[in-house]
VOTI-22430 format. One record per residue: residue in one letter; residue number from 0; x, y, z of N, C-alpha, C, O, CB in turn. Coordinates in Angstrom, 3 decimals. Glycine has a CB too. Layout:
BEGIN
REC:a:NUM:X:Y:Z:X:Y:Z:X:Y:Z:X:Y:Z:X:Y:Z
...
***
This chain:
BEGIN
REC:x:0:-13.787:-6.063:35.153:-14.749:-5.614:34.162:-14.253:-4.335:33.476:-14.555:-4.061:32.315:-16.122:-5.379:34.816
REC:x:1:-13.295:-3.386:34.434:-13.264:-1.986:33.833:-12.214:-2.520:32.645:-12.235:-2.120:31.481:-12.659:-0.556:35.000
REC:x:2:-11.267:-3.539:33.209:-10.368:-3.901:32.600:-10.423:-4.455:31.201:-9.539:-3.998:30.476:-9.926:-4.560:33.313
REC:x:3:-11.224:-5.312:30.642:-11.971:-5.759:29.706:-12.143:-5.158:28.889:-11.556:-5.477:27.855:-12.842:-6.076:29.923
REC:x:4:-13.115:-3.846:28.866:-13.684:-2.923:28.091:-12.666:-1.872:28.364:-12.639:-1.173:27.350:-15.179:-2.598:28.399
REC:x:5:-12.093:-1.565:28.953:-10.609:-0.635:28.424:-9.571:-1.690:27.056:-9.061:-1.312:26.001:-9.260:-0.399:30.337
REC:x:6:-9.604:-2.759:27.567:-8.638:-3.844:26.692:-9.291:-3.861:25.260:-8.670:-4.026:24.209:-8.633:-5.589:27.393
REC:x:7:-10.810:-3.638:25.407:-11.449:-3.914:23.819:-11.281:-2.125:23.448:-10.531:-1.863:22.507:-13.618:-4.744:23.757
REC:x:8:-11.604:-1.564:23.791:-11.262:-0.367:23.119:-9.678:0.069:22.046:-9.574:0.590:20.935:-11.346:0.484:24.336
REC:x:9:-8.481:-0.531:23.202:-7.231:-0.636:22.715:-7.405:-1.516:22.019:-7.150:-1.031:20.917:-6.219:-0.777:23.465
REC:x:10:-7.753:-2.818:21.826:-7.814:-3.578:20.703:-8.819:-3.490:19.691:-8.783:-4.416:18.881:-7.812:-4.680:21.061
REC:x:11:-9.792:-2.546:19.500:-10.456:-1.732:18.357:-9.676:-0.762:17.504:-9.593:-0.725:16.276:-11.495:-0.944:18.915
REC:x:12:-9.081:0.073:18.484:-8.277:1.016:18.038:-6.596:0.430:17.252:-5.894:0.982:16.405:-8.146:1.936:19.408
REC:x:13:-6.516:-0.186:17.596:-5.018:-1.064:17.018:-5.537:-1.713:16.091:-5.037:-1.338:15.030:-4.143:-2.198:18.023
REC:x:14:-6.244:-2.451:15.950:-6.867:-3.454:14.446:-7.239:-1.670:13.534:-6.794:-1.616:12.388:-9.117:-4.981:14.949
REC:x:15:-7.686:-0.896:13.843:-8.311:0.218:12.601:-7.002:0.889:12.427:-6.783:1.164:11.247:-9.747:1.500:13.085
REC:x:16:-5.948:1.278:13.361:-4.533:1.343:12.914:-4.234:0.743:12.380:-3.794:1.274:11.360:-3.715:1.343:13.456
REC:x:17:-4.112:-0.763:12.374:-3.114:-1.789:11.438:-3.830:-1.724:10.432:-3.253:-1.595:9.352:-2.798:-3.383:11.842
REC:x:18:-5.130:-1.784:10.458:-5.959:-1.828:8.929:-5.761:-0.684:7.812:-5.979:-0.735:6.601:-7.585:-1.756:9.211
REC:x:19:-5.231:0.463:8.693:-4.937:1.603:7.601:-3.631:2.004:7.717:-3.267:3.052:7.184:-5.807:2.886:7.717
REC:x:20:-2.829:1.269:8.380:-1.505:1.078:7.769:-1.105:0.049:6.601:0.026:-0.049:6.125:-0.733:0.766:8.804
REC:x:21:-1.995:-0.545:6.301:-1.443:-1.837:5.175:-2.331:-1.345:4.589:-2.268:-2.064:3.591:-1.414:-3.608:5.362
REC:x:22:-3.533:-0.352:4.292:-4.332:-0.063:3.283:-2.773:0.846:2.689:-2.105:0.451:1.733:-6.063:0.803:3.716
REC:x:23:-2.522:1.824:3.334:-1.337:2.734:2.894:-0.363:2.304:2.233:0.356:2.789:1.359:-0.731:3.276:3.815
REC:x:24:-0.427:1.217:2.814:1.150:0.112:2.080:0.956:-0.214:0.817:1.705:0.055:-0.121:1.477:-1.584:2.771
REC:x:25:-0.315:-0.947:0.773:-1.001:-1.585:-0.336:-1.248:-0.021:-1.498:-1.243:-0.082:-2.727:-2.700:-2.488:0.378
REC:x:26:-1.391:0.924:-0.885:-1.825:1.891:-2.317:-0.247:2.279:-2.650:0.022:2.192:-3.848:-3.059:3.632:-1.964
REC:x:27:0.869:2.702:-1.762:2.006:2.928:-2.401:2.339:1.523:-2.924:3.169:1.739:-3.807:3.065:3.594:-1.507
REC:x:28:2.195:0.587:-2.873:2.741:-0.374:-3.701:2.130:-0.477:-4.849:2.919:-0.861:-5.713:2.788:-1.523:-3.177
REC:x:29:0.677:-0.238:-5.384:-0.142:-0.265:-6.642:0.720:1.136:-7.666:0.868:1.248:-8.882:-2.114:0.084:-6.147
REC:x:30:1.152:2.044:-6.487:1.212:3.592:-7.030:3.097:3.221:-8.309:3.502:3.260:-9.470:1.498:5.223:-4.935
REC:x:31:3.547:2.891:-6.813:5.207:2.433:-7.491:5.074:0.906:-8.224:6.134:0.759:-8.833:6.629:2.237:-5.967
REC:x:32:4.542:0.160:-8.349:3.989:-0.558:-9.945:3.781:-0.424:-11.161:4.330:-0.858:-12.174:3.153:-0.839:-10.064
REC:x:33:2.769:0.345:-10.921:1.948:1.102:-12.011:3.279:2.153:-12.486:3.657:2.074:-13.655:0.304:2.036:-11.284
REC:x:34:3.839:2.948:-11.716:5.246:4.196:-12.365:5.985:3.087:-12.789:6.181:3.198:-13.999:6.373:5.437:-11.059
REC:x:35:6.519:1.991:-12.301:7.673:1.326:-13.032:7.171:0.741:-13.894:7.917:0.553:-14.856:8.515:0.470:-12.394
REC:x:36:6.068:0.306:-13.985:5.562:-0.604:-15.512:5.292:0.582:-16.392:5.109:0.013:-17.468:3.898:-1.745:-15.410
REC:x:37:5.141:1.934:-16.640:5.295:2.825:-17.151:6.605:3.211:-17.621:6.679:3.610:-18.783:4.803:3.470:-16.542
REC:x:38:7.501:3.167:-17.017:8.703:3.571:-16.889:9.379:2.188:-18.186:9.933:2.302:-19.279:9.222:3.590:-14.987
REC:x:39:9.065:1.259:-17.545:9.524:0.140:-18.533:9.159:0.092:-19.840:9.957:-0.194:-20.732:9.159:-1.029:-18.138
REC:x:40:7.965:0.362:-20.031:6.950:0.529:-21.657:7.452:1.823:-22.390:7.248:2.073:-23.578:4.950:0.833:-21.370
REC:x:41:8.054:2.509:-21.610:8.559:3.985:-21.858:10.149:3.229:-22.838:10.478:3.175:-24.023:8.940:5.173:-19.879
REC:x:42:10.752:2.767:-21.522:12.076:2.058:-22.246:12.479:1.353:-23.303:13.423:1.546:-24.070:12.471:1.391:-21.709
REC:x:43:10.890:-0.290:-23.230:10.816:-1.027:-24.407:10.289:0.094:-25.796:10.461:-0.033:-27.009:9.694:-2.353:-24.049
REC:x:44:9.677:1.061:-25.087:9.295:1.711:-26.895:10.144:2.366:-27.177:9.966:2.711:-28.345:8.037:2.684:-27.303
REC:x:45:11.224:2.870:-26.698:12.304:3.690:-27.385:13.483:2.701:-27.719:14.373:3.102:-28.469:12.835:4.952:-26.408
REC:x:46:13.529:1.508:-27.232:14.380:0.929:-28.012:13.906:0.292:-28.951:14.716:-0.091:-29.795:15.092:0.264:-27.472
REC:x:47:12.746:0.019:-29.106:11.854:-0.413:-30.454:12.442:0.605:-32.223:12.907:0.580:-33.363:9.784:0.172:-29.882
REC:x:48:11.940:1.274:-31.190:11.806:2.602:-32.292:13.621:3.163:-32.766:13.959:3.991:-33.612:10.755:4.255:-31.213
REC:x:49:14.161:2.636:-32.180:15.903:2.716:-32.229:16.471:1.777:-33.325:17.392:1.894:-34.134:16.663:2.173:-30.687
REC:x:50:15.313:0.519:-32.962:15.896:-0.577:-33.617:16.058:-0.734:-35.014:16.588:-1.750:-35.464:15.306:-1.528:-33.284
***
């Protein structure tokens, strides 16, 4: 029994770790998207404007 409810605690605590490790993942990946699709619109308009 002690065993159980020690086991659900560690497995509460590991699911709210993993859950805010891939929240983290997921916002640097929106963050470095969003800069390179910037970065690109930056590029296509100066060679526009070259052309």
């Amino acid at each position: 029994k002690h065993y159980l409810h020690l086991r659900a605690k560690v497995v509460f605590v590991q699911r709210r770790y993993r859950a805010l490790t891939a929240a983290r993942t997921q916002a640097l990946i929106c963050v470095q998207s969003s800069s390179r699709g910037l970065k690109v619109r930056r590029e296509i308009q100066h060679r526009h404007l070259a052309a």
